[in-house]
C-alpha positions as CSV (number, residue, x, y, z in Angstrom):
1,X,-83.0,199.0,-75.9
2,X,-83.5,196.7,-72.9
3,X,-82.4,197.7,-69.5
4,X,-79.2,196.1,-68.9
5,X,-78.0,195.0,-65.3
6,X,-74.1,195.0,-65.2
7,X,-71.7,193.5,-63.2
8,X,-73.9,190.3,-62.0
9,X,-71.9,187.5,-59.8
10,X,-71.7,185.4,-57.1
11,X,-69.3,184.6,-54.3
12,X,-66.6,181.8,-55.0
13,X,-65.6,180.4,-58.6
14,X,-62.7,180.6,-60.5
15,X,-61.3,182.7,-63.1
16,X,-60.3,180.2,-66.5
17,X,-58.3,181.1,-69.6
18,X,-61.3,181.2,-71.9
19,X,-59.7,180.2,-75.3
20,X,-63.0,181.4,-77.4
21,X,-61.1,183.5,-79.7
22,X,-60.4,180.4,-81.7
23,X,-64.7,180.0,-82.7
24,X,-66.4,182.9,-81.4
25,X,-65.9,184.5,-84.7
26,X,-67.0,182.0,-86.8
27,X,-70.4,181.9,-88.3
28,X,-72.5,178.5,-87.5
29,X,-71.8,176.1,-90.7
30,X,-74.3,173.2,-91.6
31,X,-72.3,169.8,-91.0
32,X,-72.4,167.4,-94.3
33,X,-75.2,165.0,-94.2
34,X,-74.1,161.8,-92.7
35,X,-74.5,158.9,-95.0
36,X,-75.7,156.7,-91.1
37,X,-77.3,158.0,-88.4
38,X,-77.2,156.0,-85.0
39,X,-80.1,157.4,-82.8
40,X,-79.6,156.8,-79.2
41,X,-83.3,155.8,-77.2
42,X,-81.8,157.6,-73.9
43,X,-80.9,161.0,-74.8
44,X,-82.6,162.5,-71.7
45,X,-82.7,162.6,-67.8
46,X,-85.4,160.3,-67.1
47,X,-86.8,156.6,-69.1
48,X,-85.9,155.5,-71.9
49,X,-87.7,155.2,-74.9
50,X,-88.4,152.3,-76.8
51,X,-88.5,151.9,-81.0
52,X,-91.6,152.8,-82.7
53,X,-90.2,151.6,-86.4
54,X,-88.6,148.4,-87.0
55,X,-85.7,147.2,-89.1
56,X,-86.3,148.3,-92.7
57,X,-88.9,150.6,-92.1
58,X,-88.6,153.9,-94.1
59,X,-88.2,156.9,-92.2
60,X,-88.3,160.8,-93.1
61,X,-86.4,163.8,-91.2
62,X,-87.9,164.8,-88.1
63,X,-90.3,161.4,-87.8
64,X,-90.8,160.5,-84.5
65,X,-89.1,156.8,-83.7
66,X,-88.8,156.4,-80.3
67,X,-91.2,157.6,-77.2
68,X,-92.3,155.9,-74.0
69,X,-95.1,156.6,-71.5
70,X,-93.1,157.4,-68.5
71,X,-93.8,161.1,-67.1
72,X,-90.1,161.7,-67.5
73,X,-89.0,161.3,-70.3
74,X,-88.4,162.9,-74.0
75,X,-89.6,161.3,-77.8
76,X,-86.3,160.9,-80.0
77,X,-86.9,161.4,-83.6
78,X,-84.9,160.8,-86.9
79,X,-82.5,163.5,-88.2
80,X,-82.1,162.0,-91.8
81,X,-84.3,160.4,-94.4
82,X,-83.9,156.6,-95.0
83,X,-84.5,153.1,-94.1
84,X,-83.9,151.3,-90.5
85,X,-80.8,149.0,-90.6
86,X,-80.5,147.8,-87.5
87,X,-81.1,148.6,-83.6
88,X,-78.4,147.6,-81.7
89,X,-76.5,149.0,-78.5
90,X,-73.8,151.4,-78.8
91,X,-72.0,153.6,-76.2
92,X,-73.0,157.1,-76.8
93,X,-70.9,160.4,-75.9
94,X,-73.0,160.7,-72.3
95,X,-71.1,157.8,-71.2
96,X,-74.1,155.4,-71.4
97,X,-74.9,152.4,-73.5
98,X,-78.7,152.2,-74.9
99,X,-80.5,150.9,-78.1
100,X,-79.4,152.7,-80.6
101,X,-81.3,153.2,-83.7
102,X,-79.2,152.9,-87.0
103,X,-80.3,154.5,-90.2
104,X,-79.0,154.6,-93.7
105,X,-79.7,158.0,-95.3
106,X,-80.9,158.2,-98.9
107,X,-79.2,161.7,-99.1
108,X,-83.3,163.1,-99.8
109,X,-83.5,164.9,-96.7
110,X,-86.7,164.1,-97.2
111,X,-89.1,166.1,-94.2
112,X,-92.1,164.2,-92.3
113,X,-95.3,166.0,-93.1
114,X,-95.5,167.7,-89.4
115,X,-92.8,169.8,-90.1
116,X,-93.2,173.4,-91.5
117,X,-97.0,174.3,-89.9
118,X,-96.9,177.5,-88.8
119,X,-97.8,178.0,-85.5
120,X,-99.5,181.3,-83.4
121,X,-98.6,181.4,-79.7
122,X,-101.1,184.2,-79.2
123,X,-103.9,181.4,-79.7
124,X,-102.3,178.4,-77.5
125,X,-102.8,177.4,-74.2
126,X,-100.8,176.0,-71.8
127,X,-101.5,172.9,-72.6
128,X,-100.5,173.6,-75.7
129,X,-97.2,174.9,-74.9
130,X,-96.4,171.9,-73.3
131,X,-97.3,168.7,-75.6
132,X,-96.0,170.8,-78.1
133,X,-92.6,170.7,-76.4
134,X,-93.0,167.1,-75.5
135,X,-93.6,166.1,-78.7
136,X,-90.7,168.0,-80.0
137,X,-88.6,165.8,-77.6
138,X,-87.1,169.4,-76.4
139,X,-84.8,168.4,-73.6
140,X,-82.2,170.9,-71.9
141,X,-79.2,171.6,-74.3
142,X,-77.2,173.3,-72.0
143,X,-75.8,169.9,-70.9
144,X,-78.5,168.4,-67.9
145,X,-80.6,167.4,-70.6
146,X,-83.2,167.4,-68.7
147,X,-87.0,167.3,-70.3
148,X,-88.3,170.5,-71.0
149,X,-92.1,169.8,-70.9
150,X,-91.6,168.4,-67.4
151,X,-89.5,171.2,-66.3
152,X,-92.3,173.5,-67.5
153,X,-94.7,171.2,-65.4
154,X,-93.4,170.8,-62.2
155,X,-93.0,174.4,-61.4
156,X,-96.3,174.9,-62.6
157,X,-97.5,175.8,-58.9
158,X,-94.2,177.4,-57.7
159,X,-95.7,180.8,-58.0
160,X,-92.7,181.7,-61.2
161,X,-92.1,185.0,-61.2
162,X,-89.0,184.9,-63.2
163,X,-87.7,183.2,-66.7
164,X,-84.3,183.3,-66.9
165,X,-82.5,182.3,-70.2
166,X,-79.0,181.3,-69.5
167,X,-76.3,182.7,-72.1
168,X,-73.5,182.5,-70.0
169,X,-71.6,179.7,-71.4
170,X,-68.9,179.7,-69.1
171,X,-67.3,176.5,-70.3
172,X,-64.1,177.5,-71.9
173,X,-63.4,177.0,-75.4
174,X,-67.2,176.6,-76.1
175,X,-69.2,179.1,-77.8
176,X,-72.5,177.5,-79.8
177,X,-74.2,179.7,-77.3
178,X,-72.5,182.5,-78.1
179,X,-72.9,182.3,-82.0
180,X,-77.1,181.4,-81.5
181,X,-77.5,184.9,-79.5
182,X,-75.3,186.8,-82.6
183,X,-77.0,184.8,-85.6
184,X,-80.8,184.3,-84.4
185,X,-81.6,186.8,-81.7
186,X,-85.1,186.9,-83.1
187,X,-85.8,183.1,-81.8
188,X,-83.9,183.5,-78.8
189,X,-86.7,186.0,-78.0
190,X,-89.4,184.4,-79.2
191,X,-88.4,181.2,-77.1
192,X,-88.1,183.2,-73.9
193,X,-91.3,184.6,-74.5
194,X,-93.4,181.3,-75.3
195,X,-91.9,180.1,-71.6
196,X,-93.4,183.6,-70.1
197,X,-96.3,183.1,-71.6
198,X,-96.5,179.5,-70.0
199,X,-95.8,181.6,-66.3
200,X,-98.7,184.1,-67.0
201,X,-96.2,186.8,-68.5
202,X,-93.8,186.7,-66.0
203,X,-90.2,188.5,-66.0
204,X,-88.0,187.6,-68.5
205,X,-84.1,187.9,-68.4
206,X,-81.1,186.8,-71.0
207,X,-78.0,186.3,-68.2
208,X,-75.2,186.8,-70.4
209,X,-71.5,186.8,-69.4
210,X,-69.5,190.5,-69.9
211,X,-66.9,189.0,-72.6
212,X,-70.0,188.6,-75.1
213,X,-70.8,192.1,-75.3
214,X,-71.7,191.8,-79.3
215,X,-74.6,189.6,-77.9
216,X,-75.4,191.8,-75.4
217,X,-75.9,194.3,-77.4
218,X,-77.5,192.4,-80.3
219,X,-80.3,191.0,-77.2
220,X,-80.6,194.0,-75.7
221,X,-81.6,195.9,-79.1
222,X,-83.8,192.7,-80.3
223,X,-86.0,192.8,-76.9
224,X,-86.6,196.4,-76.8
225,X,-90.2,197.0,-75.8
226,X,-90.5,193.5,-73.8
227,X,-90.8,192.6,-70.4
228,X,-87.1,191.2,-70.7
229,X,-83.8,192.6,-69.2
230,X,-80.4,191.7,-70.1
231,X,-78.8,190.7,-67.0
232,X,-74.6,191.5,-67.9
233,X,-72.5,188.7,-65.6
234,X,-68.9,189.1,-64.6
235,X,-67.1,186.4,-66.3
236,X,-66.3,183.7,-64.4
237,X,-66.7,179.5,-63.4
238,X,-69.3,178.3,-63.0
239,X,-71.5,181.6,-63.7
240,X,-73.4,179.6,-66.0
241,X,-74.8,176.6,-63.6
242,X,-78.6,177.3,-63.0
243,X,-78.5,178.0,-59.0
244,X,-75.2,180.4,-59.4
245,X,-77.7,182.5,-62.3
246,X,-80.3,182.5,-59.6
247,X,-77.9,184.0,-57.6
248,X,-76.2,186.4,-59.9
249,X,-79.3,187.8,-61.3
250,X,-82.0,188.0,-58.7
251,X,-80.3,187.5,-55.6
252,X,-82.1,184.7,-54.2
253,X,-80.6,181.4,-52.7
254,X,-81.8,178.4,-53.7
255,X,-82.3,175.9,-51.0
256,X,-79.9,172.9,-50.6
257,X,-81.5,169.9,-52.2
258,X,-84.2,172.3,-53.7
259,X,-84.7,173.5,-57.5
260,X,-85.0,176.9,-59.0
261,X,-89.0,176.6,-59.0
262,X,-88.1,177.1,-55.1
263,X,-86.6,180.4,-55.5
264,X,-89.5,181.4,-58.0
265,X,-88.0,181.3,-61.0
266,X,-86.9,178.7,-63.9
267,X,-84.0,178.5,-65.8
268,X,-83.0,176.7,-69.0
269,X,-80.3,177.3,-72.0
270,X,-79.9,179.8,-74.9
271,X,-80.0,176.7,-77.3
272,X,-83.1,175.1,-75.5
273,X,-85.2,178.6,-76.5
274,X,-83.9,178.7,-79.7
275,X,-84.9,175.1,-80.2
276,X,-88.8,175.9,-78.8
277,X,-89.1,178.9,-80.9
278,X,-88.4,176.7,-84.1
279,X,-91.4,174.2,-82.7
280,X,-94.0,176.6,-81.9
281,X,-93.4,178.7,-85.1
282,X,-92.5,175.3,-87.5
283,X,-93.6,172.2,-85.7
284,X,-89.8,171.2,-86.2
285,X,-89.0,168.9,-83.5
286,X,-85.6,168.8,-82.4
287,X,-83.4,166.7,-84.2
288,X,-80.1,168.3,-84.9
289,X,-78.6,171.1,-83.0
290,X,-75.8,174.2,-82.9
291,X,-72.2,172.2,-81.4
292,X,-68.6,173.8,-81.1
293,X,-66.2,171.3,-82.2
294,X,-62.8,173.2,-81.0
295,X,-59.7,172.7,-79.0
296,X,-55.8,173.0,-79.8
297,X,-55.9,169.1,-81.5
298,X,-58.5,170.1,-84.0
299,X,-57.2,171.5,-87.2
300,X,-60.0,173.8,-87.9
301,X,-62.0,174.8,-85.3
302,X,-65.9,175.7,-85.9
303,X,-68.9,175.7,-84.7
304,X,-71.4,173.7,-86.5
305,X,-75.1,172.6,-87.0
306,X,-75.3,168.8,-87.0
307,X,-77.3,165.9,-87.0
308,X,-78.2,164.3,-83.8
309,X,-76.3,160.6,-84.5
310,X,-73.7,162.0,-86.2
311,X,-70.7,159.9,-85.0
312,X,-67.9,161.7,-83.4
313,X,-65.2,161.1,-86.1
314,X,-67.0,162.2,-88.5
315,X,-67.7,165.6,-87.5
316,X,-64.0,166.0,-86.3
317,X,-63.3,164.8,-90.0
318,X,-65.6,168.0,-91.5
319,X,-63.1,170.4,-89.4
320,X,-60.2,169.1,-90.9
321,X,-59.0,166.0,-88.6
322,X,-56.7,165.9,-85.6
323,X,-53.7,168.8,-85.2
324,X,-51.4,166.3,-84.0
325,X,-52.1,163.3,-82.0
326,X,-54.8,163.8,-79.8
327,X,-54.4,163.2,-75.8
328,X,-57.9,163.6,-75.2
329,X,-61.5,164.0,-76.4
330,X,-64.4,166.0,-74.7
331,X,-67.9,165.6,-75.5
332,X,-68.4,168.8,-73.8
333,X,-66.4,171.7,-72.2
334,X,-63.2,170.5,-70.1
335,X,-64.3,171.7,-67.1
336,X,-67.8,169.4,-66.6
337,X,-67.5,167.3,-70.4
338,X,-67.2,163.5,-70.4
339,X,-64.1,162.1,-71.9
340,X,-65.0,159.8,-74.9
341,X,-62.5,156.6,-76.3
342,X,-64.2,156.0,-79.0
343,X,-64.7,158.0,-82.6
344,X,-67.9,156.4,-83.1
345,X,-69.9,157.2,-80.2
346,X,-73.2,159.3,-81.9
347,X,-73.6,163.0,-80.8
348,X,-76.6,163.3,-78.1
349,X,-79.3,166.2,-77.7
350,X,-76.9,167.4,-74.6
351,X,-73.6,167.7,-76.1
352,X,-72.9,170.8,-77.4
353,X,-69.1,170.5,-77.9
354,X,-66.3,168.6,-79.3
355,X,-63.1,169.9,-77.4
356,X,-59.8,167.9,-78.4
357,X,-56.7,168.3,-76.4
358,X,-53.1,167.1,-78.0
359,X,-51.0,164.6,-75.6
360,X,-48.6,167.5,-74.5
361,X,-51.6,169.4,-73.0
362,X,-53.0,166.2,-71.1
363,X,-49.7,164.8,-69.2
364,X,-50.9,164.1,-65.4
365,X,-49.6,166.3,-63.0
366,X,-48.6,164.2,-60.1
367,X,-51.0,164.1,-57.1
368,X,-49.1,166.0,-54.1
369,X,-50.3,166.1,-50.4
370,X,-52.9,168.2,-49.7
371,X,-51.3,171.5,-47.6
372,X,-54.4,173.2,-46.2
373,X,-54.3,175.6,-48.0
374,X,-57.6,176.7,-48.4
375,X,-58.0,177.0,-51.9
376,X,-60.9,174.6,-52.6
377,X,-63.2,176.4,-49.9
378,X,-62.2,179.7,-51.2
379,X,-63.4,178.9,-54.6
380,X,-66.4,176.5,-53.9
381,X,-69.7,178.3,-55.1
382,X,-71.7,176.1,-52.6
383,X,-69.9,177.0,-49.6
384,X,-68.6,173.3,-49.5
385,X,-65.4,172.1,-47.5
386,X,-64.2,169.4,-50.7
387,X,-60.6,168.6,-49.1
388,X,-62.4,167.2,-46.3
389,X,-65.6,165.5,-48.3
390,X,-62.1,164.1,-50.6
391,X,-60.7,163.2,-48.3
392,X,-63.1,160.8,-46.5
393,X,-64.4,159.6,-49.9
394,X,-60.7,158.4,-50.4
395,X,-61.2,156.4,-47.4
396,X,-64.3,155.0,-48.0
397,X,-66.0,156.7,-45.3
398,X,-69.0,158.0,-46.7
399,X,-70.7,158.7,-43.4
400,X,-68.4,161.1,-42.8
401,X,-68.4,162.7,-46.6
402,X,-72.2,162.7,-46.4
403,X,-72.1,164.9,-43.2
404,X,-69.9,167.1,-44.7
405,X,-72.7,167.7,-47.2
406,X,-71.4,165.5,-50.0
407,X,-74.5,165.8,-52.3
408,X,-74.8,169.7,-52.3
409,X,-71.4,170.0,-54.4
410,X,-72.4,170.8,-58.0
411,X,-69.4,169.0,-60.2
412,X,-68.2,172.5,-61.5
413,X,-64.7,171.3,-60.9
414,X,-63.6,174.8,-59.5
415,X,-61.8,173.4,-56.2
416,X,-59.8,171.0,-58.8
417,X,-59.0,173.5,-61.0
418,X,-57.7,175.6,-58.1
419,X,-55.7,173.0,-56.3
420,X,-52.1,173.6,-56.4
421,X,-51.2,169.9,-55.6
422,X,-53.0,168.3,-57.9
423,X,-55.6,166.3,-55.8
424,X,-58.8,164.3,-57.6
425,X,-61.4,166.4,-55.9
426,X,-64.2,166.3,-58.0
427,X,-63.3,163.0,-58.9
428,X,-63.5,161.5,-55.3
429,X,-66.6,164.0,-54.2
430,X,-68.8,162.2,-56.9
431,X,-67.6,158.5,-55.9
432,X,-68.8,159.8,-52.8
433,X,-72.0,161.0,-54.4
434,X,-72.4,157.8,-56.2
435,X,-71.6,155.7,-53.1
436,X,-74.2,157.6,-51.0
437,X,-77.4,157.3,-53.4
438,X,-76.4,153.7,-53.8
439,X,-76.2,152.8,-49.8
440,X,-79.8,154.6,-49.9
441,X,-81.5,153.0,-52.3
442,X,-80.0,149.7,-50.6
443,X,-81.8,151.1,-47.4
């Protein structure tokens, strides 16, 4: 077995009913094929693409139809077999509105030609690695959605000493991650070990938080006789946000406004490995993915493998409809999700839950006074002061929130969470954000 390092954590966060129990058992199902797929062009940090097929094209499963030629950015490709109806905009569940390719399945499943060669990572390079990635249109799955290949890239020169994989999935009610490490341990290890490779066979480590200790266990087994450690964290919020893992497993700080690459190490998700190991062994780029679709307002919670375009309703449909009337829907976990309004927004690369709350669960507490109580510092995992960055943000005084370090806070939600009178302080400390990068870019 792998060594196992135990009892991992930072300083601040918050401790959150998990409700897990109501997925964590259950097995990863294939979704239904969709009879329309709507691909979004923006499904990525960074451009854009633009349509490669036109309107009545036929397309197979896994064809690339959408790339661009910025540096940052990630090729989208179909998830279905069929012909091109239309390309129109549509608001997706990111909270964005882009082109959006529509396709009509023929219910073949029928695969492009790329997909199934098998691959050797023994006998690629690092450039290899990387346009293999690219052309997969691998993005992080965690949530950031961030491009992979350029992650890889820019921390090329950032002397990497460490890999860390990031299991933690402290979200509540999510647990897609969870199921990936118990069902396909193999890949998860594989995946860590292509990004070593890329960082000249640096240290691996799976961070992985103490109430999973079936995938601990599972990990630690399956990596026996690596360079890979199984790094145990105490369960708490935000444990799984990539500067708190820094923190937690190797004790280093990243700097403010920095990047992980400036503590030496990288970090990406369970799900993004997974989704490289099935590349580099199948040249199967990444066009559906593992999502939870869970909460009290769901009639049968599951966790399921679906097609990216998938509308929203139609995957709550496939777990039984809505318990009740819903109050709200979560592309996401509740703590750092996005709230959606419509059923047919398409699922995106970055969404790995569907979390539905009924109306009773939702009701608006009333927003009381603040009382100084202390409660938002105590929690904060960046060391912030958010009553006072709220507070000036409610004000408009940016100045002021940007002094008190406005664009350091991480939108983990924790000082919210922990407030006992209710106040909107993630809400007001990213109007702040927002305010601030605006007045710069002005300048």
């Amino acid at each position: 077995m792998s060594t196992i390092l135990e009892n991992l954590t930072f300083k601040g966060g918050v401790h959150i009913p998990e409700n897990k129990d109501l997925t964590s058992s259950k097995a990863i199902e294939r979704a239904r094929e969709p009879k329309t797929v709507y691909i979004p062009l923006q499904q990525h940090v960074g451009a854009p693409c633009e349509a490669i097929v036109k309107v009545g094209d036929n397309v197979k499963v896994g064809q690339k139809i959408g790339d661009s030629k910025a540096g940052l950015t990630a090729p989208v490709h179909s998830s279905v077999s069929g012909v091109v109806k239309s390309i129109k905009k549509m608001h997706t569940t990111q909270g964005i509105k882009c082109d959006c390719i529509e396709i009509e399945s023929d219910g073949l499943n029928e695969l492009d030609e790329s997909i199934g060669v098998k691959g050797d990572l023994t006998n690629l390079s690092k450039e290899d690695i990387v346009n293999k990635i690219r052309e997969a249109g691998i993005v992080g799955l965690g949530g950031a959605g961030f491009p992979t290949h350029s992650k890889l890239t820019s921390a090329a020169d950032s002397n990497i000493d460490s890999f860390i994989l990031n299991g933690a999935e402290c979200e509540p009610y999510l647990t897609c991650d969870h199921r990936i490490m118990i069902e396909e341990p193999e890949k998860v290890i594989f995946g860590l070990e292509v990004f070593m490779k890329y960082f000249d066979n640096c240290a691996g480590y799976i961070a992985i938080e103490d109430n999973k200790k079936d995938a601990i266990d599972i990990l630690s087994k399956a990596s026996n006789d690596k360079n890979i450690k199984i790094a145990s964290l105490k369960t708490k919020f935000p444990q799984g946000e990539s500067y708190r893992i820094v923190d937690s497993v190797l004790k280093r700080v990243v700097p403010q406004g920095g990047r992980c690459k400036d503590a030496n190490s990288v970090v990406t998700n369970i799900n993004t490995a997974y989704a490289v190991a099935e590349v580099i062994q199948d040249s199967k780029p990444l066009y559906e993915r593992v999502i939870t679709v869970t909460g009290s307002g769901i009639k049968e919670p599951k966790n399921l493998l679906v097609k990216i375009g998938s509308t929203i309703g139609e995957i709550i449909e496939q777990c039984g409809g809505f318990k009740g009337k819903p109050g709200k829907i979560i592309a996401g976990g509740p703590m750092t999700g996005i709230a959606q309004y419509t059923l047919d927004a398409p699922i995106v690369k970055e969404v790995s839950g569907i979390v539905v709350f009924t109306e009773e669960e939702v009701k608006i507490d009333k927003v009381q006074p603040c009382i100084k109580c202390g409660k938002c510092i105590e929690v904060c995992p960046v060391f912030l002061e958010p009553l006072y960055i709220s507070a000036y943000s409610l004000v408009g005084n940016m100045e002021m929130a940007e002094k008190y370090d406005a664009l350091a806070c991480v939108s983990c939600g924790s000082c919210s969470y922990a407030c006992p009178s209710k106040r909107p302080l993630k809400e007001s400390i990213n109007h702040a954000q927002n305010e601030i990068k605006s007045n710069r870019k002005k300048s």
